[in-house]
C-alpha positions as CSV (number, residue, x, y, z in Angstrom):
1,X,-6.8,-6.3,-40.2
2,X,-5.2,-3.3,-39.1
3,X,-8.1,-2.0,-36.9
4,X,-8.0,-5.5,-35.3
5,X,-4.8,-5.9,-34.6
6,X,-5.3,-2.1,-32.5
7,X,-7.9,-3.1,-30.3
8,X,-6.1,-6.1,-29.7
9,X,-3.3,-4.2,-28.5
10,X,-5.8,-1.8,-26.8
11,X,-7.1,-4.6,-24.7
12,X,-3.6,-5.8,-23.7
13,X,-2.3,-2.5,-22.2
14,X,-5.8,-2.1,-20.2
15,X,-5.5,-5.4,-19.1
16,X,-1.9,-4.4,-17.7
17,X,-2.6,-1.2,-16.7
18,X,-5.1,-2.8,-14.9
19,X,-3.3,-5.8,-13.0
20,X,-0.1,-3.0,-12.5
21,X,-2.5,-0.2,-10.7
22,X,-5.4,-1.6,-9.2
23,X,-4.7,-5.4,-8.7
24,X,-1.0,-5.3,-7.2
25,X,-0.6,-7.5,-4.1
26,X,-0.6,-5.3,-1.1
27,X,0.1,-1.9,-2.6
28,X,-2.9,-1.6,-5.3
29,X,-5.7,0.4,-5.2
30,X,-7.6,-2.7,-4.2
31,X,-5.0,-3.6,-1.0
32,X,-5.3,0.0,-0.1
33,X,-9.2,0.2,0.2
34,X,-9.9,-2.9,1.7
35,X,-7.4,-1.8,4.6
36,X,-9.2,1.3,4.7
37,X,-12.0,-0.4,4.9
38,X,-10.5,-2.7,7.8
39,X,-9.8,0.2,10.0
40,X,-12.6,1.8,9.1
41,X,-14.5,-1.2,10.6
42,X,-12.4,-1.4,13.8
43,X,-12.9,1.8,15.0
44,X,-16.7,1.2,14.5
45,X,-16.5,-1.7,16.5
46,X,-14.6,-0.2,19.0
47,X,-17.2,2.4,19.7
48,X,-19.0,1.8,23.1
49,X,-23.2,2.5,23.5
């Protein structure tokens, strides 16, 4: 029961840790590569032949 109840708890802090770090609206890890991502793309598009 004991060993249960610890992964339980296990799974809980990952699954915060992991909505606080990488899923934050607008300063996660996720925000901040997809607006690398968007500048990254501008500047190729910007590029003239």
């Amino acid at each position: 029961m004991r060993n249960i109840l610890m992964t339980v708890m296990l799974l809980v802090v990952a699954v915060l840790l992991f909505n606080a770090v990488i899923a934050q609206d607008g300063t996660g890890t996720q925000a901040q590569i997809q607006m690398q991502g968007n500048a990254a793309n501008s500047r190729i598009g910007a590029l003239n032949p």
